[in-house]
N, C-alpha and C positions, 0 to 999 in steps of 0.2 A: 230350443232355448227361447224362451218368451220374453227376457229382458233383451237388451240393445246391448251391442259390440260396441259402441259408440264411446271412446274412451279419450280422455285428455291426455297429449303428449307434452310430459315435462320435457327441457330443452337439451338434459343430459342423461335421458332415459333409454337402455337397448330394448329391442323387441321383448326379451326377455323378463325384462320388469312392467310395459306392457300387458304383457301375458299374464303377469303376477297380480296385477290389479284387476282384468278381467277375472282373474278366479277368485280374489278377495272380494269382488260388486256381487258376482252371480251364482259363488259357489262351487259351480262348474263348468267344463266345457269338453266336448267332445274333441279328441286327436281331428278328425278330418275336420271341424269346424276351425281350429286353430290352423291347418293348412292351408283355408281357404280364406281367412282373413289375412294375414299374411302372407299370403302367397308363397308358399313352399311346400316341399314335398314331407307326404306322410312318415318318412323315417327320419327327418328334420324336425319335425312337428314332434316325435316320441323322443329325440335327442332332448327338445328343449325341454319337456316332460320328465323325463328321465332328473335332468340337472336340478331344476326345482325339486324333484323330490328328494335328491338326495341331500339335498340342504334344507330338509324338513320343511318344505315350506307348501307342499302340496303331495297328492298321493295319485299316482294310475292307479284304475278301475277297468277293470277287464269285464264283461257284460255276457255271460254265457249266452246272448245272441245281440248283437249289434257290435259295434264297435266300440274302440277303450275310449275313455274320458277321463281328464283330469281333476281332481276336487280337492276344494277346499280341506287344507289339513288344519283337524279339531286338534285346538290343543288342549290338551288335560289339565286341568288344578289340580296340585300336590298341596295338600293342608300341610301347614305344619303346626305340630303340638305337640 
């Protein structure tokens, strides 16, 4: 990842809206990069992963070689007419 982790902590933000604004800056991020900024383990890292996507706000990407990363969820335009 070639942009910077380097993120502003609102005063009533969890780790997990942190997360949410790295992947809204950069797009993405790799599961073991989010371990390692935050300091937790790799199934903690896929927990917070997991949560986010379930609340559409991001999507796991599984890599038929390297490891999963999380990305930006595209949202769709529904025209209406």
């Amino acid at each position: 990842m070639s942009r910077s982790l380097k993120i502003e902590i609102g005063k009533y933000e969890t780790d997990i809206d942190v997360l949410y604004k790295i992947i809204e800056r950069n797009g993405r991020i790799k599961l073991s990069a989010i371990s390692s900024y935050f300091g937790i383990d790799q199934r903690k890292a896929e927990e917070w992963a997991t949560i986010l996507q379930e609340h559409d706000l991001a999507e796991i990407y599984y890599h038929p070689i390297g490891g999963p990363e999380l990305r930006k969820k595209i949202k769709q335009r529904v025209d209406k007419g």
